[in-house]
N, C-alpha and C positions, 0 to 999 in steps of 0.2 A: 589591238593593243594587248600586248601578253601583260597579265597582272595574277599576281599569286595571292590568294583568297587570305585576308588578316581577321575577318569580323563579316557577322552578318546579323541582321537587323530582321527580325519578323514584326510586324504590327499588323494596325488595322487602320483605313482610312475614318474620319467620318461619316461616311457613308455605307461603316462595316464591311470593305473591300478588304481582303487582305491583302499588304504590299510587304518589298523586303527591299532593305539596303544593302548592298553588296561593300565589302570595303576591302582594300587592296593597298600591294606595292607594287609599281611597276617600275622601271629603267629609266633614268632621264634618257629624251632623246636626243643624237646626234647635235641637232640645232642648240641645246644647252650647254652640251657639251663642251664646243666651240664658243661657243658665247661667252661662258660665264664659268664659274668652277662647282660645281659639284659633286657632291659626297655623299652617299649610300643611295636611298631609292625614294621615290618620290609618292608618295601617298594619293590615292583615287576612291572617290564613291560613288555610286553608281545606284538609281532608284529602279525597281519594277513593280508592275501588279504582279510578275509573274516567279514562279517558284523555279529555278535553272538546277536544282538540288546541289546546291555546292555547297563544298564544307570546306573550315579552315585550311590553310594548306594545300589547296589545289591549284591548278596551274593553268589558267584558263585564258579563251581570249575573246575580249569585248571586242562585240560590231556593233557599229552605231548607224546611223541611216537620220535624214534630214526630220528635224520635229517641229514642233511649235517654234513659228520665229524664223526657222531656217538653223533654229540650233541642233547641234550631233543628241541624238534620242538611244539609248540601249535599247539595239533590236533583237539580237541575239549573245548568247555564252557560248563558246564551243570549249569543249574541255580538251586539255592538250596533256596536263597529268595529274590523276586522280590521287588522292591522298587518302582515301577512305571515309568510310561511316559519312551519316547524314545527322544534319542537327536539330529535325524539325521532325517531319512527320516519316520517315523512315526509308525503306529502300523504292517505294513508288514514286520521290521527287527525281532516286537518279535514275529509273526508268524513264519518267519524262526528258530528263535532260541529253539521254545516250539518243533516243530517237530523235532529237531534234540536230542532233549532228550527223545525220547518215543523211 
């Protein structure tokens, strides 16, 4: 699912894990399209422990893979168009994120 980076969420569990909320606009799809009527783009968020280095404005795409329950789980980010700067801990989260897309 292509979604363009709006907001991200750094915390900590309690367990002093650190997680992060990714928050996003993505396209209704086709099926609402037809369905129903809709107008601009549809709002997505999205939990990990893991740090994808994304920053506002980037143009990314969520894969999801079967989790708890049989519900869709974020398994990876692949980044499709960078927007620059990072918002957290500096240029070593987008090194993470670039290697996990090769």
């Amino acid at each position: 699912m292509q979604v363009t980076i709006v907001g991200i969420r750094k915390g900590v569990t309690k367990n002093k894990k650190p997680c992060y909320n990714y928050y996003g606009l993505k396209e209704f799809s086709d099926y609402d399209m037809e369905n129903s009527e809709c107008e601009g783009q549809q709002p997505v968020s999205e939990f990990s422990y893991k740090d994808y280095g994304l920053s506002v404005n980037d143009v990314v795409d969520f894969q999801y893979e079967p989790g708890f329950e049989g519900r869709a789980t974020l398994s990876n980010v692949v980044m499709i168009k960078m927007a620059g700067g990072t918002p957290f801990d500096g240029d070593k989260a987008k090194d993470t994120a670039k290697k996990e897309t090769k």
